[in-house]
C-alpha positions in Angstrom: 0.0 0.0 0.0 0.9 3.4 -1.1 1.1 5.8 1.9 -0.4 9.3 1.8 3.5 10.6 2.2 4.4 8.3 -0.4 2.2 9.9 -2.9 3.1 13.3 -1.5 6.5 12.9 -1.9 6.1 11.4 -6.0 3.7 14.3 -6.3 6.5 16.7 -5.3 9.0 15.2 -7.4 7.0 15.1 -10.5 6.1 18.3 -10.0 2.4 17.6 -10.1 0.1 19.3 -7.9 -2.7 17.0 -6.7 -5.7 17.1 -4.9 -6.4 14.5 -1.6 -8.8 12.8 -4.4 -6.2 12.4 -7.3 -3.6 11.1 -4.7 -5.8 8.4 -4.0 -6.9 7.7 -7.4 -3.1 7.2 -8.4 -2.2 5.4 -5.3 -4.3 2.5 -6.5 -3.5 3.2 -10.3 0.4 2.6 -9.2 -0.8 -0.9 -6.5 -2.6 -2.1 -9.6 0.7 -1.4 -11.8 2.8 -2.9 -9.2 0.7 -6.0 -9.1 0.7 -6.4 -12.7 4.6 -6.2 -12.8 4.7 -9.2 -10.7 2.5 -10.9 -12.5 4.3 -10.5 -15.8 7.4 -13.2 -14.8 4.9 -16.0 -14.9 2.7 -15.2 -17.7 3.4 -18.1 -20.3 6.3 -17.4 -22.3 8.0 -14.7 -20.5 12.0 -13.7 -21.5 12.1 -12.6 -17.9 10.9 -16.3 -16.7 13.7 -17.2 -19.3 15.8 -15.5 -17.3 17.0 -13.0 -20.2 17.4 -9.4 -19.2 15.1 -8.0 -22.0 11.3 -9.1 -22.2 10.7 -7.1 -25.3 12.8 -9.2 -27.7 16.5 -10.5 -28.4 19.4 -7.7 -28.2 21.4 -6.9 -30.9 25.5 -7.5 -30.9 27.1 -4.7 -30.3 29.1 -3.6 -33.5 30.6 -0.7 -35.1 29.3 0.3 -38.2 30.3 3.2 -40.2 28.0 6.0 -40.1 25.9 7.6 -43.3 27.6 9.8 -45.1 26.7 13.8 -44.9 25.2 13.9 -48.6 23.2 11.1 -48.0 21.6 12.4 -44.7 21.5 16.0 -46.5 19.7 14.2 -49.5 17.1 13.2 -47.1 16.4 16.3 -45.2 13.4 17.9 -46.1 15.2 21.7 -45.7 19.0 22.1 -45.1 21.4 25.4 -45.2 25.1 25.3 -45.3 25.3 21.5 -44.7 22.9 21.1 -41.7 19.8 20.2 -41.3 16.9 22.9 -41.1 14.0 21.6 -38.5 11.2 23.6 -37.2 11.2 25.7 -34.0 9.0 23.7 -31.5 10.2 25.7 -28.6 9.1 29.0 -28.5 11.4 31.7 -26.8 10.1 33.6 -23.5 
């Protein structure tokens, strides 16, 4: 069970202001989460009943690779200046 400081404390550090309602509303969305997560390891055909560290699929071997070259990213750009990439603003200045 999620404690009323618990959910304080999460609150705080998510920066999410919440009323006495909401708290309790997520302190059971996060117990039902929780109880899922344990349930996960047994479900039929689990990596993590495997005992592999990744549930989502195999991993990869790690190799190097050379990278695209400039033109060829360039040449796929939708806008580019100078030999860089043009993207949209999404941030908007204060």
């Amino acid at each position: 069970m999620i404690s009323e400081q618990e959910m304080i404390a999460l609150a705080y550090a998510c920066r999410l202001s919440l009323t006495p309602e909401e708290r309790a509303q997520y302190a059971r969305d996060l117990e039902a989460l929780e109880a899922l997560a344990g349930v996960l390891p047994q479900a039929e055909g689990s990596a993590l009943r495997k005992g592999r560290a990744c549930a989502l699929g195999e991993l990869r071997e790690d190799a190097v690779v050379p990278s695209p070259l400039r033109e060829e990213m360039l040449a796929n750009a939708p806008m580019q200046t100078d030999g860089y990439m043009v993207v949209p603003r999404t941030v908007e200045e204060a």
